[in-house]
N, C-alpha and C positions, 0 to 999 in steps of 0.2 A: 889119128888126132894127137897132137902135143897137147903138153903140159899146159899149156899158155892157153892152148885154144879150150882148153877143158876148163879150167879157171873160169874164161872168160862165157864160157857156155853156164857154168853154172852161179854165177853173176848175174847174168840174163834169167835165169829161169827165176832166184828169188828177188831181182825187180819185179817181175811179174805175178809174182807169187803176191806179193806186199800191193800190187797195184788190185789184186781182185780184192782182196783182204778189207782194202781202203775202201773198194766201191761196194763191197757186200756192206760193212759198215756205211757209209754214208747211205745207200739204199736205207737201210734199219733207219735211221735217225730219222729220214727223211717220213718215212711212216709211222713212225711215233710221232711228229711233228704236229703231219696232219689231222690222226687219232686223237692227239690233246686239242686240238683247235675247235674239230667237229662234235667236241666231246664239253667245250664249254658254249658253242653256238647253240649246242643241246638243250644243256645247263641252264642259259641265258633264258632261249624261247619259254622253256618250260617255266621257269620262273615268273616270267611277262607273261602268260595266258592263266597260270592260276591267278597273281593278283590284280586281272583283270585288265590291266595296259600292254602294254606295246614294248618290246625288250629296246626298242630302239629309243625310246624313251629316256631310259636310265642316264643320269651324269653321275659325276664325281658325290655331291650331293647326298646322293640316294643312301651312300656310303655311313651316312650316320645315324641313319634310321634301324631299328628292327632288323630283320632278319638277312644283316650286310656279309654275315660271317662267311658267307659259303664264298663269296665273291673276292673279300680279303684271302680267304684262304685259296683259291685259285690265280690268286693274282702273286702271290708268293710260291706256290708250287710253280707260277710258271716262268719268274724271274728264274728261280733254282735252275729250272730243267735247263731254259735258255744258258746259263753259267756253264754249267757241269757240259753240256753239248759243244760249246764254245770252246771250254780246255781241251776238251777230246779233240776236237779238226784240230788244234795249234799242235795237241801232243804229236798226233798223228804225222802231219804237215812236218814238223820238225823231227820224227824220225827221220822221214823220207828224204829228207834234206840231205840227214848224216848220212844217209843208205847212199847217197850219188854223190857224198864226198862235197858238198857244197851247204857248209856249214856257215849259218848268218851268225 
C-alpha cells in the first residue's frame, strides 16, 4: 500500500466511524423522544381519570384553572428538549459537512 492509498483508507474508516457515532446518537434521541411523549400521554390519562373526565377533553382554557402547573411545566420542558435536540442534529449535521469538505 502507498501513502496515498493509506491516507485515503484511513479517511474512509473515520467517515464511517462519525456515521455510526451519528446513528447511535440519533437512535438515543429518537428514544428519549418517544419516552417523553409516552411519558406525558401518561401524565395526561392519569390526570383525566382522577378528575373524573376524559384527557381528551382538556383545551387551552383548562390552563387557568387549579391544578394547570404540571402541564405548564411539561409544555416548557418540552419546548426545551425540542431546541436543545434540534441544535444537536444541525451541530451534528454541520460537523459532517466539514468532515466531507462541503462546507455550506
Amino acid at each position: 500500500m502507498t501513502g496515498e492509498e493509506r491516507i485515503a483508507e484511513l479517511h474512509r474508516r473515520v467517515r464511517e466511524r462519525n456515521r455510526m457515532r451519528e446513528r447511535y446518537l440519533t437512535n438515543a434521541l429518537g428514544t428519549v423522544a418517544c419516552a417523553l411523549f409516552l411519558s406525558v400521554l401518561v401524565m395526561i390519562s392519569e390526570e383525566g381519570t382522577q378528575a373524573g373526565i376524559l384527557a381528551g377533553t382538556y383545551s387551552g382554557s383548562t390552563l387557568l384553572f387549579g391544578s394547570a402547573g404540571a402541564y405548564v411545566l411539561t409544555a416548557v420542558v418540552a419546548f426545551m428538549l425540542g431546541v436543545v435536540i434540534t441544535a444537536l442534529i444541525k451541530h451534528f449535521y454541520k460537523d459532517e459537512e466539514k468532515m466531507e469538505g462541503n462546507e455550506r
